[in-house]
MARDO-842068 format. One line per field, with one value per residue (C-alpha): residue number from 0; residue in one letter; chain; x, y, z. Coordinates in Angstrom, 3 decimals. Example, Ala and Ser with C-alpha at 12.3 -4.5 7.8 and 13.67 -1.06 7.14 Angstrom:
// MARDO-842068
pos <- (0 | 1) .
code <- (A | S) .
unit <- (A | A) .
px <- (12.300 | 13.670) .
py <- (-4.500 | -1.060) .
pz <- (7.800 | 7.140) .
This chain:
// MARDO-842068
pos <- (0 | 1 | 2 | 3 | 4 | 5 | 6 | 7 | 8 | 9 | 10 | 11 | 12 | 13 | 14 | 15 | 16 | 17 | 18 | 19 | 20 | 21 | 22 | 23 | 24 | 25 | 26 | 27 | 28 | 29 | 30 | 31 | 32 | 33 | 34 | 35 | 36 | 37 | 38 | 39 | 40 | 41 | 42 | 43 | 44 | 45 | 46 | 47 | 48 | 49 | 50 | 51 | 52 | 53 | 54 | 55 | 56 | 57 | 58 | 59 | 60 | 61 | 62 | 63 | 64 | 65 | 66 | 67 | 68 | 69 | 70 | 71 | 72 | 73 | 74 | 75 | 76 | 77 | 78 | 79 | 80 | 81 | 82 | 83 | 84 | 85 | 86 | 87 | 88 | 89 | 90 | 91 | 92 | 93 | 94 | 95 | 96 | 97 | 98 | 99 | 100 | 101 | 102 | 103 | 104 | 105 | 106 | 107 | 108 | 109 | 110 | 111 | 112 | 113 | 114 | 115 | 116 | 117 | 118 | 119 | 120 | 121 | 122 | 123 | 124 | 125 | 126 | 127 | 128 | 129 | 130 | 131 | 132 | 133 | 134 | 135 | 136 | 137 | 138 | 139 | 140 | 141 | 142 | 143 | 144 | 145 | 146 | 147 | 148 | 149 | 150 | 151 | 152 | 153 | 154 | 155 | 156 | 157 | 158 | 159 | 160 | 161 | 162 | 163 | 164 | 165 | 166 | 167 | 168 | 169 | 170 | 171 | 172 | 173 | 174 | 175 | 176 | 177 | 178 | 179 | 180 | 181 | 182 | 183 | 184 | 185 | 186 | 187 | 188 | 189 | 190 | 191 | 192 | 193 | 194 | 195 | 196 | 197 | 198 | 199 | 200 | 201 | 202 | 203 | 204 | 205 | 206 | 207 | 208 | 209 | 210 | 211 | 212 | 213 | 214 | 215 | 216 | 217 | 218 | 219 | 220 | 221 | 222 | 223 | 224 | 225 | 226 | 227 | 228 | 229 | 230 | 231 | 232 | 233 | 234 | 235 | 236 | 237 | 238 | 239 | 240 | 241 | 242 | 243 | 244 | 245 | 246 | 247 | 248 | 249 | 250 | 251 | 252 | 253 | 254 | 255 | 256 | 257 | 258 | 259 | 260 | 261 | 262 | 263 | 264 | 265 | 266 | 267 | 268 | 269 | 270 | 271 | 272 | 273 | 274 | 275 | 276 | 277 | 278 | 279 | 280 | 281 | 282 | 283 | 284 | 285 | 286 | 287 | 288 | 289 | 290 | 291 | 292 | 293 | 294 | 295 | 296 | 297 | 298 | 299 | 300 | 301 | 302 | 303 | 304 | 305 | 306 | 307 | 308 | 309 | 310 | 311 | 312 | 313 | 314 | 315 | 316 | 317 | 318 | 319 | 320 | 321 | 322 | 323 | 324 | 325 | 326 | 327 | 328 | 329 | 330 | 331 | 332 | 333 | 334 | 335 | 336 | 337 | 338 | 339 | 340 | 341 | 342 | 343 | 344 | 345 | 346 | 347 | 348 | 349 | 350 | 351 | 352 | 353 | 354 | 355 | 356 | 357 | 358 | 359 | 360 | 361 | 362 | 363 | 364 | 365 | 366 | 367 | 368 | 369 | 370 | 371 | 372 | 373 | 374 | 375 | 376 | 377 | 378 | 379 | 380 | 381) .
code <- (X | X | X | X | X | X | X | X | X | X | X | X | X | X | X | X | X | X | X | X | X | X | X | X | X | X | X | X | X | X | X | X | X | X | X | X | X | X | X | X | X | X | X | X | X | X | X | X | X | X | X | X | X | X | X | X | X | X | X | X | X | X | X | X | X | X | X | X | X | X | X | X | X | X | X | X | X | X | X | X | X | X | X | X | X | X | X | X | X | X | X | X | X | X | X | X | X | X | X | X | X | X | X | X | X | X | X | X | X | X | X | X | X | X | X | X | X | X | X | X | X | X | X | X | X | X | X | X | X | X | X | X | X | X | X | X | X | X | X | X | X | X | X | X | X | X | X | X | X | X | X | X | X | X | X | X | X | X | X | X | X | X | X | X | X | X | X | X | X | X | X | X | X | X | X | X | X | X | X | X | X | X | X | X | X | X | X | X | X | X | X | X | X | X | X | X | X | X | X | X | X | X | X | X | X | X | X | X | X | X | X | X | X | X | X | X | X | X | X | X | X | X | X | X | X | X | X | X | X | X | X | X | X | X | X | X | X | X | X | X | X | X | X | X | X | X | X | X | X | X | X | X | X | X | X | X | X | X | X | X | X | X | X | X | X | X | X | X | X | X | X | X | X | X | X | X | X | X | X | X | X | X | X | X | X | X | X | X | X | X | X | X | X | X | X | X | X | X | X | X | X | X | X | X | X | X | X | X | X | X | X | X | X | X | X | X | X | X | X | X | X | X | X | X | X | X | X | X | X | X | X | X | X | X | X | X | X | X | X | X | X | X | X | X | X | X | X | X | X | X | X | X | X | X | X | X | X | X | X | X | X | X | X | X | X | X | X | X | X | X | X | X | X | X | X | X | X | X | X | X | X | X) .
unit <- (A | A | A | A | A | A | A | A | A | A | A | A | A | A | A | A | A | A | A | A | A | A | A | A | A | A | A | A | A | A | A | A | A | A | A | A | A | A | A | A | A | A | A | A | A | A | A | A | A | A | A | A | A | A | A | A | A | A | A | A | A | A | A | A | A | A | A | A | A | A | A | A | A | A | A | A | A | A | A | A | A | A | A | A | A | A | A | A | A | A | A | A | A | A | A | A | A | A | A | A | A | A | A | A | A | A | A | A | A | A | A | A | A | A | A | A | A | A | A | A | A | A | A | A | A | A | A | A | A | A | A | A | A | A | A | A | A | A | A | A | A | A | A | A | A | A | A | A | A | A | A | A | A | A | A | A | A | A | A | A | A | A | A | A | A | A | A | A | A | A | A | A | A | A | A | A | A | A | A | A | A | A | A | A | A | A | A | A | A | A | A | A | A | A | A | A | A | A | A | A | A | A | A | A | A | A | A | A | A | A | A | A | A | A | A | A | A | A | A | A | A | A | A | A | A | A | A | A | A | A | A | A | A | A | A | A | A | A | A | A | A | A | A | A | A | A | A | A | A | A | A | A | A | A | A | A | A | A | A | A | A | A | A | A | A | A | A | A | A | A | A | A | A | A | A | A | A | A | A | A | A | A | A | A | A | A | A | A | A | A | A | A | A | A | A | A | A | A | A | A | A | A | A | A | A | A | A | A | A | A | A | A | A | A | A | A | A | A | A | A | A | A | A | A | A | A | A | A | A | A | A | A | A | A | A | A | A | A | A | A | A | A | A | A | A | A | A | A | A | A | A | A | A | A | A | A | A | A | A | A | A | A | A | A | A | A | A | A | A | A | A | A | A | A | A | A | A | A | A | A | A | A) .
px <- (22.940 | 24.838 | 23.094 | 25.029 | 23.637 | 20.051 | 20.265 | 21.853 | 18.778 | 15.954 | 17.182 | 17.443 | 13.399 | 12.427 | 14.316 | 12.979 | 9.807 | 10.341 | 12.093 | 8.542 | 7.854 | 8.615 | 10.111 | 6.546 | 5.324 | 7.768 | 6.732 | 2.718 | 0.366 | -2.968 | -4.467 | -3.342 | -2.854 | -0.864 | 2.754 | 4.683 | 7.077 | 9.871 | 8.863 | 8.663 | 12.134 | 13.830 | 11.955 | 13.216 | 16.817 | 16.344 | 14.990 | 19.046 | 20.830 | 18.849 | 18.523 | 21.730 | 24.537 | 24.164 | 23.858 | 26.712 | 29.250 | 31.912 | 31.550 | 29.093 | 28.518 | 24.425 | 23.853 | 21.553 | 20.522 | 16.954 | 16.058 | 15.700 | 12.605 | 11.395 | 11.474 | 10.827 | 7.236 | 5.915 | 8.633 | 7.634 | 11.035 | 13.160 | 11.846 | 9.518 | 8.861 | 6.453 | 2.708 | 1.867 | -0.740 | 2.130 | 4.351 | 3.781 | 4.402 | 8.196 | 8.784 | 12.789 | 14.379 | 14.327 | 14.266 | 17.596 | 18.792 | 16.884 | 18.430 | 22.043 | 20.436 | 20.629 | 23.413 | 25.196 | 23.197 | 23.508 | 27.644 | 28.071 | 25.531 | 28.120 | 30.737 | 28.959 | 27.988 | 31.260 | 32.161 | 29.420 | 29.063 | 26.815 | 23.516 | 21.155 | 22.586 | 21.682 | 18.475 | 17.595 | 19.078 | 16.456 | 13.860 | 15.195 | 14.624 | 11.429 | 10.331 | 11.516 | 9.605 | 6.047 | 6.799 | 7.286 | 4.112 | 2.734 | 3.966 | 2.568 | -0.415 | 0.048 | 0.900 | -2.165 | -4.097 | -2.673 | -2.840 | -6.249 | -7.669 | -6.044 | -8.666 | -6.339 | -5.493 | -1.873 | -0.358 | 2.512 | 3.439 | 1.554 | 2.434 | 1.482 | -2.456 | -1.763 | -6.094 | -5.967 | -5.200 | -7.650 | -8.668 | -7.156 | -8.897 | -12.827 | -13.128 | -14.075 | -12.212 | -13.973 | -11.932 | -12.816 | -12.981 | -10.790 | -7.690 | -4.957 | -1.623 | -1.318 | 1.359 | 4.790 | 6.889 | 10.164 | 13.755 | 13.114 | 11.894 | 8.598 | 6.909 | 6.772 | 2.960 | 3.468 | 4.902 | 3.369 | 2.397 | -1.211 | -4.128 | -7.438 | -10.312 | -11.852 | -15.709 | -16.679 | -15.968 | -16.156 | -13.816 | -13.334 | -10.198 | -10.858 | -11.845 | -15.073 | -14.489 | -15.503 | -18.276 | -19.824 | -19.374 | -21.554 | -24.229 | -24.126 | -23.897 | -27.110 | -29.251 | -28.861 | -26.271 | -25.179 | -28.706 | -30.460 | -29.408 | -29.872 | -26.916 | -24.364 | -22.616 | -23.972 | -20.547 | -19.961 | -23.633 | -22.995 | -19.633 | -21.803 | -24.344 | -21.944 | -19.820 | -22.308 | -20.661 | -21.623 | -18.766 | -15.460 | -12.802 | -11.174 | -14.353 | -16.642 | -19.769 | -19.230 | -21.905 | -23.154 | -20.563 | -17.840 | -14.305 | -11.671 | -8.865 | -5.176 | -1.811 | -1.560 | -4.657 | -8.157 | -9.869 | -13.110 | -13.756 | -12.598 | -15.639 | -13.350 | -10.449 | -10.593 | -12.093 | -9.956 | -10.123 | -12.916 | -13.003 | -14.054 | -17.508 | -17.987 | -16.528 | -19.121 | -21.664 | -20.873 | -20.500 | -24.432 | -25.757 | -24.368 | -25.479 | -21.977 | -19.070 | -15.748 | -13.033 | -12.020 | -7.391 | -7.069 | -9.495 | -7.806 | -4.029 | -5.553 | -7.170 | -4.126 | -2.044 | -5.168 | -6.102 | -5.252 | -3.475 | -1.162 | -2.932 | -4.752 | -4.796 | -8.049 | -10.266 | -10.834 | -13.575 | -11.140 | -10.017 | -6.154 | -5.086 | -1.900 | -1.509 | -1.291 | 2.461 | 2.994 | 5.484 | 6.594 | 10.807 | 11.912 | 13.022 | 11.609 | 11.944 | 8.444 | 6.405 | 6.510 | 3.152 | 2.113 | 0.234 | -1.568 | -3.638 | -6.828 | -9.862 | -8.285 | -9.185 | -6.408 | -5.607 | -4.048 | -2.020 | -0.206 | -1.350 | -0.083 | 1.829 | 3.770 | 7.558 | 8.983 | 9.395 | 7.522 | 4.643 | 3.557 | 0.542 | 1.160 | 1.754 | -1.074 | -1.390 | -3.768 | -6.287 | -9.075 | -11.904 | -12.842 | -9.401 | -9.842 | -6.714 | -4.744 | -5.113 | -7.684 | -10.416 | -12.859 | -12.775 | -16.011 | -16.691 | -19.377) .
py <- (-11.596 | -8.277 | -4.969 | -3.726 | -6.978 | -6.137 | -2.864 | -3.275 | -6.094 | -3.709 | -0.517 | -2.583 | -4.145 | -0.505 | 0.023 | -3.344 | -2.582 | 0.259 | -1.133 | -1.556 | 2.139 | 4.902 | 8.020 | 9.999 | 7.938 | 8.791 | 12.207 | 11.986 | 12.314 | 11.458 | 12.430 | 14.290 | 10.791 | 8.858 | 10.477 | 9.889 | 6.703 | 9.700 | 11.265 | 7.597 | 6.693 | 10.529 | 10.209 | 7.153 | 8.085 | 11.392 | 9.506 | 7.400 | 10.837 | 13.310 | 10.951 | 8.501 | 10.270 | 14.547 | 13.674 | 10.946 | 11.818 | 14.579 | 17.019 | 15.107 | 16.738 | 17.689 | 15.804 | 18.925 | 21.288 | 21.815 | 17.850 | 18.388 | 20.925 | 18.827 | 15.083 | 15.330 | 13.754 | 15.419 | 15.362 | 19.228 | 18.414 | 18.143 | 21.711 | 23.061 | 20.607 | 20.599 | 20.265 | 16.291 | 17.728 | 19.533 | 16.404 | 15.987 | 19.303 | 18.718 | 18.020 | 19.042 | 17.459 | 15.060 | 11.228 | 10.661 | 13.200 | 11.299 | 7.747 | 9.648 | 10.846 | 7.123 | 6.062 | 8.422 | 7.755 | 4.321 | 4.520 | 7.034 | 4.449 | 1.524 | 3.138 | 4.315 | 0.860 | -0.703 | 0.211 | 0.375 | -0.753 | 1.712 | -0.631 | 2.968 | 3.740 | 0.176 | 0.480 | 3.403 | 1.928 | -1.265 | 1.742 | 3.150 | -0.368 | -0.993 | 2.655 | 1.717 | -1.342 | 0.713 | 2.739 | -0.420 | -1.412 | 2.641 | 2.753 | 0.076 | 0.452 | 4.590 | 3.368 | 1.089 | 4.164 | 6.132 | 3.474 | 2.241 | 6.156 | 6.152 | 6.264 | 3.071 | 0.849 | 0.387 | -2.726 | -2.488 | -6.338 | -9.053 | -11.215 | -8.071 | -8.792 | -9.363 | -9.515 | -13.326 | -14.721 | -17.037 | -18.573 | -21.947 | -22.397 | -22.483 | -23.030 | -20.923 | -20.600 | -20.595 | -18.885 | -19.429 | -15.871 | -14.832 | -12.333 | -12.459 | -10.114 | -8.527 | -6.911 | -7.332 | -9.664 | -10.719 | -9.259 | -8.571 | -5.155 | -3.529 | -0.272 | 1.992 | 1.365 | -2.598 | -1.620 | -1.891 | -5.303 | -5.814 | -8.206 | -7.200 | -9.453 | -11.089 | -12.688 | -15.882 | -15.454 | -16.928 | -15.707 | -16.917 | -18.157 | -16.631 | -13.632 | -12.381 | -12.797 | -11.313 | -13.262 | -12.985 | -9.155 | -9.758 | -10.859 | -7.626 | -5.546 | -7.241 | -7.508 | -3.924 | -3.199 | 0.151 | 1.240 | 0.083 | 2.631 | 0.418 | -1.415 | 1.898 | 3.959 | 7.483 | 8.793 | 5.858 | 6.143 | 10.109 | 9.271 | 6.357 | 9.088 | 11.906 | 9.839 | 7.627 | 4.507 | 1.285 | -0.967 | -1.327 | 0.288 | -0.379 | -1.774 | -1.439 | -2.680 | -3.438 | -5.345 | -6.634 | -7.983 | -6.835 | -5.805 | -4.934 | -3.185 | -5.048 | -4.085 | -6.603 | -4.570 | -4.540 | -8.332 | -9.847 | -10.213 | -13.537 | -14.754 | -17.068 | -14.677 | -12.328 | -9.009 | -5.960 | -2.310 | -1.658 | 0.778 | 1.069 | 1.660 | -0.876 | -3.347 | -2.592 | -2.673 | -5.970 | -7.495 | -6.006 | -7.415 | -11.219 | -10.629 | -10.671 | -8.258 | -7.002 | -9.013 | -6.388 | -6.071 | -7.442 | -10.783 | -10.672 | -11.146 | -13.338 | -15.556 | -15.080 | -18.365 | -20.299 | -17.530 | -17.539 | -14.479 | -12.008 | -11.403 | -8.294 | -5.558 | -6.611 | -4.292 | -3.913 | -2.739 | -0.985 | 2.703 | 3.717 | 4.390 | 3.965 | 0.462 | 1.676 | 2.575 | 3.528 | 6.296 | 8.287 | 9.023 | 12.533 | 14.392 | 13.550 | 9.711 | 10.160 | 11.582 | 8.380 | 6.990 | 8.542 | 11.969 | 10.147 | 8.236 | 10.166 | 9.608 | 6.193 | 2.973 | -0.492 | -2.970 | -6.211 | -8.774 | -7.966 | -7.787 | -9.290 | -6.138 | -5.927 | -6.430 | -9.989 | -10.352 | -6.776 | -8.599 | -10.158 | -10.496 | -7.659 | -4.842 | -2.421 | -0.815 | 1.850 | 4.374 | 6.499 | 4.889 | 5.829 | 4.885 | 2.003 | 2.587 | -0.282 | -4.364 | -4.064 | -6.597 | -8.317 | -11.139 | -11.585 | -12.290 | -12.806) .
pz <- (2.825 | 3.888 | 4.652 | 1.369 | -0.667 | 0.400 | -0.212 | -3.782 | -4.008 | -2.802 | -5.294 | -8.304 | -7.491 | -8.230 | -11.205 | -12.746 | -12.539 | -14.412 | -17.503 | -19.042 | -18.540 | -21.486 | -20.908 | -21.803 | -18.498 | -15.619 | -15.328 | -15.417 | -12.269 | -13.002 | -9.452 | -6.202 | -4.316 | -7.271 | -7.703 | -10.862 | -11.296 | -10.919 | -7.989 | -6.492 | -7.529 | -6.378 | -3.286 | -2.072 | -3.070 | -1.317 | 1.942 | 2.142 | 1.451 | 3.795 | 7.092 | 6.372 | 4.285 | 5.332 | 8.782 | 8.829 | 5.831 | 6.742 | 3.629 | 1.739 | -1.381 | -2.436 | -5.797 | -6.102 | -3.459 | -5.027 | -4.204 | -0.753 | -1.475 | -4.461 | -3.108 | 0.167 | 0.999 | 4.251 | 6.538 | 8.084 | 10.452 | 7.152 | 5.588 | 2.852 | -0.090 | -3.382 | -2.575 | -3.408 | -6.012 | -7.478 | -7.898 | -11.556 | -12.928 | -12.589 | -15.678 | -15.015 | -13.259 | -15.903 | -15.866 | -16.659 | -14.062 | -11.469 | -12.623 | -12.149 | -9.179 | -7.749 | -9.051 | -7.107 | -3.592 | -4.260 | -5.307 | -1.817 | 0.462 | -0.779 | 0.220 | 3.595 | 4.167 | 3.813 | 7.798 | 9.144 | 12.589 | 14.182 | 15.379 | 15.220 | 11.744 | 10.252 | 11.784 | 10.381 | 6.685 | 7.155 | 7.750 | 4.294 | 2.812 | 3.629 | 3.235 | -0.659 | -0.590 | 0.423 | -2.507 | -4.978 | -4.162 | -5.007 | -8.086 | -9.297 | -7.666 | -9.505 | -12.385 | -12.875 | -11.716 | -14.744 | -17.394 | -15.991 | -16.589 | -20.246 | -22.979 | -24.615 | -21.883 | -22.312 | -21.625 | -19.257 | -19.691 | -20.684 | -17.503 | -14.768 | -14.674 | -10.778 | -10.454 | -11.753 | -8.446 | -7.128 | -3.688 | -2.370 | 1.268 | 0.881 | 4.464 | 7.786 | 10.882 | 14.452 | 16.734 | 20.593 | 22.753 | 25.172 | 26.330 | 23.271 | 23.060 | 19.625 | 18.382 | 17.403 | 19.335 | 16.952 | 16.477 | 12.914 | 11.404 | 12.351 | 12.365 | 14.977 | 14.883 | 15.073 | 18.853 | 22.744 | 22.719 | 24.701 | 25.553 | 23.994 | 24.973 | 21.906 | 21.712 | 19.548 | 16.123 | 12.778 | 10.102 | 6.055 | 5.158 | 1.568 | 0.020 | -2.103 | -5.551 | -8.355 | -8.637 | -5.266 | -5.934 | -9.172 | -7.566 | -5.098 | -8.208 | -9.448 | -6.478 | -6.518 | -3.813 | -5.406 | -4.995 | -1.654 | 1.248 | 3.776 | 2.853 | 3.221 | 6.137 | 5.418 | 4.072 | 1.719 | 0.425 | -0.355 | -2.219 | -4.352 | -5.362 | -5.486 | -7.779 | -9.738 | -8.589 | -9.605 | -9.788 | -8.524 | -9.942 | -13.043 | -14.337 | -17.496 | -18.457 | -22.209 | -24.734 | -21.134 | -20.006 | -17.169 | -18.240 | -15.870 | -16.407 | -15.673 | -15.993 | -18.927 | -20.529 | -20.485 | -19.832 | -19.215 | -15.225 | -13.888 | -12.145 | -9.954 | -9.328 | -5.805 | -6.107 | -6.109 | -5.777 | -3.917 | -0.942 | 2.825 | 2.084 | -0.900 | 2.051 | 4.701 | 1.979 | 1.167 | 4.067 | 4.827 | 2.224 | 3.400 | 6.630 | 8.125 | 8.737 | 8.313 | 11.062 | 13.335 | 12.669 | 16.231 | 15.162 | 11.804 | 13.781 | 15.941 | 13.151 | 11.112 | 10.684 | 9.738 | 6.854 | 3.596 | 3.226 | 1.481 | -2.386 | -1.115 | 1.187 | 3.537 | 4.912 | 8.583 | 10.785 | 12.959 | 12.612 | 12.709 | 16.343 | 18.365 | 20.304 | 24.045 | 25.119 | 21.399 | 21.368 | 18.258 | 17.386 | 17.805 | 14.855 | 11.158 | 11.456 | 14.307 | 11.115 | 9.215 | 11.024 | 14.519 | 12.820 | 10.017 | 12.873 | 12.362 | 9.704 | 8.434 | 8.503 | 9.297 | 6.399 | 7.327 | 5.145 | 1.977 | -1.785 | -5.121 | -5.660 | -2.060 | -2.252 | -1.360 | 2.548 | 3.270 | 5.179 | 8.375 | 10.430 | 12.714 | 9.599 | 10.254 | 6.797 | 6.654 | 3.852 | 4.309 | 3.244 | 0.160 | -1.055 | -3.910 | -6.231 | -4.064 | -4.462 | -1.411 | -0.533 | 1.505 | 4.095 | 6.222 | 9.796 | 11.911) .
């Protein structure tokens, strides 16, 4: 497939999803950390036309000189922009200028594309891609997060419940110790933070091929897990009480029984299916009260082939840092990871809502941890 094929392929994935959105929907931003389905879809249009097409097309006409302030995330190299907790008060622009929006990047990145030759350029274009493909898996992940907080549980579509995935490996995984390189090592696409491949030395382990379901999280819920302190970090155990949590998210105790809510509306919990939503803290918890532990990312890469992997974001015990030798890009392009590597924790694998060939062992995803609004889970170690 060309780099103009798989870019045509990767804009039209966003636009798909939305065809079961209504106008009333694009616009709305429930909370500071989910941006509207427009904001998603300008945002990754303004990302091709401020770092491919101004800097590369002589005379390139602005589709409008206001998007630069409006759409751009938190780029501080690119100029001012829109506070994030101010995203959804634009309600102008309006949808439909935003879909004209990128049919004009796209129509001006097809022609751009057409002679391209430059190896940095079409690097920086793959960046673009997969840049869109993060943001796929956002709004859908945001859009859950503002149908899952509306009084009637919309239904997006009746086949996007995406929580009805179940485990197929029951086993464990005994890993011998000893001095193993992580990182990436191929001559495909990676991030920046992927980079400066190095030995870590790695004890005797045992990992789970699967995840926790929901029903093994039932039985935390009712041996009391929200409630004994012993099981909690101090932080998570102040957001629990600060918050009155007692469940993940999404759910609701109803005539005794769980309901959760999916994108194909509210269900009962699947017992069997893997549990989702649940934060740092609700991890660790967990994994106390079984008497084991989150994998650390390096023994989850390590441990990787032999797991069972890819239906949810899983939760590491390892906080985001730079791999030795890492090394940020000058200019904008060196915000997109190095300066968020404080006060978050590292996810490994991929989730039921991830784009189609947007994972690998080596992705280092990452979400402070009382983040729960992703398809994040647990695997357990000891």
């Amino acid at each position: 497939m060309t780099l103009s094929q798989t870019y045509k392929q990767v804009r039209q994935q966003s636009l798909d999803f939305c065809k079961h959105l209504q106008v009333e929907d694009f616009a709305i931003q429930v909370v500071k950390f989910a941006s509207p389905p427009k904001w998603h879809l300008a945002h990754t249009t303004w990302f091709f036309e401020t770092f491919i097409l101004i800097p590369n097309v002589k005379n390139y006409a602005y589709f409008n000189s206001n998007f630069n302030f409006l759409f751009n995330s938190y780029y501080n190299n690119v100029g001012d922009r829109v506070l994030q907790a101010n995203r959804g008060n634009m309600s102008r622009p309006t949808t439909n200028e935003i879909f004209a929006y990128r049919d004009y990047v796209d129509e001006k990145m097809q022609e751009f594309l057409r002679d391209l030759t430059d190896k940095k350029i079409i690097d920086l274009v793959i960046l673009g891609l997969n840049h869109e493909q993060q943001h796929q898996e956002l709004l859908i992940t945001d859009v859950k997060y503002m149908f899952g907080h509306n009084p009637i549980f919309p239904v997006l579509h009746e086949d996007f419940n995406l929580v009805n995935v179940k485990n197929t490996n029951l086993e464990s995984s005994n890993i011998n110790g000893g001095i193993y390189e992580i990182g990436y090592q191929g001559n495909e696409f990676c991030y920046d933070n992927e980079l400066g491949v190095h030995k870590v030395y790695i004890d005797d382990f045992e990992i789970n091929n699967y995840l926790v379901t929901n029903g093994d999280y039932i039985q935390f819920m009712e041996a009391g897990g929200y409630a004994d302190f012993n099981l909690w970090l101090d932080e998570g155990w102040s957001w629990v009480n600060n918050n009155q949590i007692n469940a993940p998210m999404y759910w609701h105790k109803i005539e005794d029984e769980w309901y959760y809510y999916t994108l194909s509306g509210l269900q009962k919990v699947d017992t069997e299916a893997i549990l989702s939503h649940i934060n740092y803290y609700e991890a660790n918890a967990f994994a106390e009260w079984k008497g084991m532990r989150l994998p650390t990312e390096f023994e989850w890469e390590i441990a990787a082939q032999q797991l069972d992997w890819g239906k949810r974001w899983e939760w590491t015990n390892s906080a985001y840092l730079p791999y030795p030798k890492f090394k940020k890009e000058n200019g904008a392009v060196g915000e997109y990871n190095g300066k968020f590597m404080s006060n978050k924790m590292v996810l490994r694998g991929a989730s039921v809502a991830t784009s189609k060939n947007h994972s690998r062992a080596t992705y280092r995803n990452f979400f402070n941890p009382l983040e729960r609004w992703q398809f994040t889970g647990i695997r357990l170690a000891k």
